[in-house]
N, C-alpha and C positions, 0 to 999 in steps of 0.2 A: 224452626230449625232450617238450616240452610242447605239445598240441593250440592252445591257447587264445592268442591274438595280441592285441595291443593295439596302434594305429597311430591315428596323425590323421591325414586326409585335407586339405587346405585349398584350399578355392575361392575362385573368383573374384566369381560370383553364384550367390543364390539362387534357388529358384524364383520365379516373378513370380505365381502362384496358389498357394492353398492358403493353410497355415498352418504352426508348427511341430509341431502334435499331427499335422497330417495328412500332413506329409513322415515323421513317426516311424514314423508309420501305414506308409507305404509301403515305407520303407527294411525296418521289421522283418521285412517278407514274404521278404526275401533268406532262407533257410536260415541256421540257422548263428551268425546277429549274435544274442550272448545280453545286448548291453549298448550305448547308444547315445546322445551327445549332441552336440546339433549348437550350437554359439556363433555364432550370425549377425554378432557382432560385429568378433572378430575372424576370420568367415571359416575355419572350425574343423570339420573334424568328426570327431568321437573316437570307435572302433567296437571293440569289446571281440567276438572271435568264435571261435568254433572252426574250428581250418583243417582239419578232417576234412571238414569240410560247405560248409564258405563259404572266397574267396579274398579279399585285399583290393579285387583287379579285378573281381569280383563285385559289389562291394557300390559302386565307381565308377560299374560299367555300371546297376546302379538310381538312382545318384546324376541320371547325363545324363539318364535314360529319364523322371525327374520333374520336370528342369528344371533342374536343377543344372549351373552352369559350373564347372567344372574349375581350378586353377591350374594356368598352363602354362607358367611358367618354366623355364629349360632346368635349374635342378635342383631344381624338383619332379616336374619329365615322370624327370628320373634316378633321383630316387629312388623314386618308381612302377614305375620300369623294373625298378628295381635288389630291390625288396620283390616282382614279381611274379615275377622270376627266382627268388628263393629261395624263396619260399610250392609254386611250381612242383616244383624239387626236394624237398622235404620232402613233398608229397603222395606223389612217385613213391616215398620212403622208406615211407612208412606204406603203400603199396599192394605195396610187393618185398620189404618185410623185409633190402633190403638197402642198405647204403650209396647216393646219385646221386653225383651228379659235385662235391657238398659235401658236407664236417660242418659242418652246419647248427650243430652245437653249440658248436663252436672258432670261427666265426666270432660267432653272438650272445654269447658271450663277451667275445670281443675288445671289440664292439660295443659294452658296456656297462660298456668299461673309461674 
């Protein structure tokens, strides 16, 4: 199973200060994020990271903390819900060495079918 996650995030607004070097600036502090771009345009942001160190919900809670609005459609909040739920079990696997309550593997799988 693979450490390294790839997900877009999509908001609603930006920050109302700063820039996008200095929102990069900020975001890259999360642990973990090895790759990072934000699209203002369409509202975008695309986070390349390791799940040993960093969670997708991690890198949301620096998103707020800089000013960043959130998309909050009822299935973007699901699939936030639904990526922190599995990011969650797959840590407790790389921490027990043993199976969680999924195979992370059989479902990203599926996922990608």
């Amino acid at each position: 199973m693979t450490t390294i996650k790839h997900h877009h995030i999509k908001f609603k607004k930006a920050p109302s200060s700063g820039g996008m070097d200095e929102w990069k600036t900020s975001l890259q502090k999360c642990k973990g994020i090895t790759n990072l771009r934000i699209d203002v345009e369409t509202m975008d942001l695309f986070a390349e990271y390791d799940l040993q160190n960093c969670r997708e919900e991690d890198i949301e809670r620096c998103m707020v903390e800089i000013g960043f609005v959130l998309e909050d459609s009822l299935m973007e909040r699901f699939k936030r819900g639904w990526i922190h739920f599995t990011e969650e079990n797959e840590q407790a696997e790389f921490k027990h060495k043993a199976p969680a309550c999924c195979d992370m593997t059989e479902i990203e799988e599926k996922r990608k079918k």
